[in-house]
C-alpha positions as CSV (number, residue, x, y, z in Angstrom):
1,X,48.5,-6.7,37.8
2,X,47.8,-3.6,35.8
3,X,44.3,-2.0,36.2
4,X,42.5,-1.9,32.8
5,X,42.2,1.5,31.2
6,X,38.8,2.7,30.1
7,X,38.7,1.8,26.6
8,X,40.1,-1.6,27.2
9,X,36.8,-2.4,29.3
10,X,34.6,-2.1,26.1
11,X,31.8,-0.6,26.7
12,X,28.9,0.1,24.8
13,X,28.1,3.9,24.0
14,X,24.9,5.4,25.2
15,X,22.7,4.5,21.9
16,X,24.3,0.9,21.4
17,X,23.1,0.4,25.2
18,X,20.0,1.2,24.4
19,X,19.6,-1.1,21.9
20,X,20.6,-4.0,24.0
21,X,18.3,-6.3,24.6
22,X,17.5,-6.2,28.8
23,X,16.5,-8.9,31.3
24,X,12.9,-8.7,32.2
25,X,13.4,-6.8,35.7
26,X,12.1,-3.7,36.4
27,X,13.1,-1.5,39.4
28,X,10.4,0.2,41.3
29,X,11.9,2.8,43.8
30,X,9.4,3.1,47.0
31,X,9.8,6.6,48.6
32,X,13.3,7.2,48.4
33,X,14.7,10.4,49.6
34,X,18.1,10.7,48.8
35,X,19.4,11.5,45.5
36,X,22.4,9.8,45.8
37,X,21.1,6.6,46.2
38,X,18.7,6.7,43.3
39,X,21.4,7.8,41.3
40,X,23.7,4.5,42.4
41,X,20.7,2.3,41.4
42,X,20.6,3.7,38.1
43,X,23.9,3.1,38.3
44,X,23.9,-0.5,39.4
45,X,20.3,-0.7,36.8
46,X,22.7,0.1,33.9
47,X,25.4,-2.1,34.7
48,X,23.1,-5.4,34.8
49,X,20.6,-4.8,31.9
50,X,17.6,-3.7,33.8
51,X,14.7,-2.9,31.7
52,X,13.3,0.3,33.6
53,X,13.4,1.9,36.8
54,X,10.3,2.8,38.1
55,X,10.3,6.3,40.7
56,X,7.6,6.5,42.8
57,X,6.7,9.3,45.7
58,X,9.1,11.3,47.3
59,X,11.8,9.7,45.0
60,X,13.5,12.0,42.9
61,X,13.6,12.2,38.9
62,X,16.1,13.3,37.0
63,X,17.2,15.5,35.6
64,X,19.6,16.2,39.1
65,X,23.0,16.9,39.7
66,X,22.6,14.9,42.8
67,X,21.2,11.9,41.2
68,X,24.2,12.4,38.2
69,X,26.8,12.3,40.7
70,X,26.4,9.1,41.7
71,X,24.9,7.9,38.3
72,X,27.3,9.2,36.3
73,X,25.2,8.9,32.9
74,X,23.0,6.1,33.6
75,X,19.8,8.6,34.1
76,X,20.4,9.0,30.6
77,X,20.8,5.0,29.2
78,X,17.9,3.3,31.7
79,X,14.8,3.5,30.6
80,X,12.7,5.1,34.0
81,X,9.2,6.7,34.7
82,X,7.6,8.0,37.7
83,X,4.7,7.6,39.3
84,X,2.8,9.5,42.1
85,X,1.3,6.5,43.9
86,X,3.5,3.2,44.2
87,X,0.6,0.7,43.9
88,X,-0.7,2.4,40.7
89,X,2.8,1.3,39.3
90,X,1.8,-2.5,40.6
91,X,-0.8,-2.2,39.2
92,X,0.6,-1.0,36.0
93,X,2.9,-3.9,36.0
94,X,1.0,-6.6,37.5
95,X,-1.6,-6.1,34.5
96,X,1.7,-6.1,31.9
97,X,2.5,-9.5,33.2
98,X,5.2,-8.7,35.9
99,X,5.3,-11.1,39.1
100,X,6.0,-8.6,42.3
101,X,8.9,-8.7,44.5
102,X,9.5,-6.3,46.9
103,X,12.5,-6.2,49.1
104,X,11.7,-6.6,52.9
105,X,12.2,-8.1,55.9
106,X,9.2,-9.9,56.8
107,X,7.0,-13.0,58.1
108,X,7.3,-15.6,55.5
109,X,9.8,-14.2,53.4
110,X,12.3,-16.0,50.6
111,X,16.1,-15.5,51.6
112,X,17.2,-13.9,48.3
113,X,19.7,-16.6,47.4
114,X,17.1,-19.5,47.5
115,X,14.7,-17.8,45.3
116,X,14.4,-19.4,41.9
117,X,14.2,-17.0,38.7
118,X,12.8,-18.3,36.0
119,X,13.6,-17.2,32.5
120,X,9.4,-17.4,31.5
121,X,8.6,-14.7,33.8
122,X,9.1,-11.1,34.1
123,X,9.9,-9.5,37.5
124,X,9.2,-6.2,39.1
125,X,11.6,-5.8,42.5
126,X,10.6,-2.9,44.9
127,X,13.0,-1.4,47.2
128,X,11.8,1.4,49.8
129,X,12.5,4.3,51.6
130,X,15.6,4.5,53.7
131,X,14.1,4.7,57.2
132,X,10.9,2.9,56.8
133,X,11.8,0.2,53.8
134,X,8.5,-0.7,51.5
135,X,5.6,0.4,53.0
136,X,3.5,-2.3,54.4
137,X,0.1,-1.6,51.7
138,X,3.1,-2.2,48.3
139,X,4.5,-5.3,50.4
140,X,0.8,-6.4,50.7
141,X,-0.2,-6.5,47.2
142,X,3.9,-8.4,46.4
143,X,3.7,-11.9,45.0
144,X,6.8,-12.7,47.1
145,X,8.7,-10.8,49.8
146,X,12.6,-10.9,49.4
147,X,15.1,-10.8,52.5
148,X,18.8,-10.0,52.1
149,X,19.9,-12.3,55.3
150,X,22.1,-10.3,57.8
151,X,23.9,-11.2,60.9
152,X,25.6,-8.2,61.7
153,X,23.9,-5.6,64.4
154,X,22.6,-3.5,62.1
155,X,18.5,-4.3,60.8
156,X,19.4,-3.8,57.1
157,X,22.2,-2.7,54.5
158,X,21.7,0.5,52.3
159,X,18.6,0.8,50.0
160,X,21.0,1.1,47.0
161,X,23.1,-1.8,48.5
162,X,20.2,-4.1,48.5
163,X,19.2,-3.3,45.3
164,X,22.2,-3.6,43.9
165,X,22.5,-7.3,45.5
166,X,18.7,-8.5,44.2
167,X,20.0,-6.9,40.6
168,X,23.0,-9.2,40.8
169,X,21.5,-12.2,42.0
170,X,18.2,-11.7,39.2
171,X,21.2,-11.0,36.6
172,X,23.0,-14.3,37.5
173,X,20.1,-16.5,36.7
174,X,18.7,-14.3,33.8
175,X,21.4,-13.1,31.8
């Protein structure tokens, strides 16, 4: 099999992109530090339609050389906007109609392959720092807590990993 070169993939350019119409997901970025990984969820944002990603805290915006190595453009295509406090974004969404998902491993969560999206409702998905995931007062005001299962020895996958896997999944049922 021969690999496909670039302009056989057909991809949009940056304006047609933006254009598109996107799913209704937003991605809210709790207090992540490094650069690299918010550039691979702008990345992995860009590749599945995401509507917005949503910085918050420590997380870096662009513009960044770090964040465009690993986004390699997408800073530019997504839609994003920060925030200083992470529940002032809930809040932000919750009041435009968003249900609130964040990403963590906790009592009474939803493994992420049994949860149901529904194509009436628009969905805000928070992943969190790298160390200390989604702090505990943003899980708190969630609608629904989201767990990647594991079975490995390690507690959890990389922040961009995981967000790149509740993208997918919300993309599959959505798109």
């Amino acid at each position: 099999m021969d690999k496909k070169r670039i302009w056989e993939l057909g991809r949009d350019n940056a304006e047609t992109y933006r254009e598109k119409k996107k799913l209704p997901v937003v991605l809210v970025v709790d207090n992540v530090r490094s650069l690299n990984n918010i550039g691979a969820m702008f990345r992995t944002a860009d590749a599945f339609l995401v509507e917005q990603v949503v910085l918050c805290g420590i997380s870096s915006t662009p513009p960044s050389p770090e964040i465009h190595k690993t986004a390699l453009g997408a800073e530019d295509t997504v839609r994003w906007s920060y925030y200083h406090d992470t529940m002032e974004a809930i809040d932000t969404l919750r009041a435009n109609g968003y249900r609130i998902c964040c990403l963590e491993q906790v009592k009474g969560s939803i493994e992420l392959q049994k949860f149901k999206v529904s194509n009436a409702e628009k969905y805000a998905i928070i992943v969190g720092n790298e160390v200390d995931g989604v702090d505990q007062l943003v899980v708190d005001a969630s609608d629904v807590a989201l767990e990647i299962p594991q079975y490995g020895t390690k507690h959890s996958l990389n922040v961009s990993v995981s967000a790149a896997l509740s993208l997918w999944h919300f993309f599959l049922q959505l798109k």
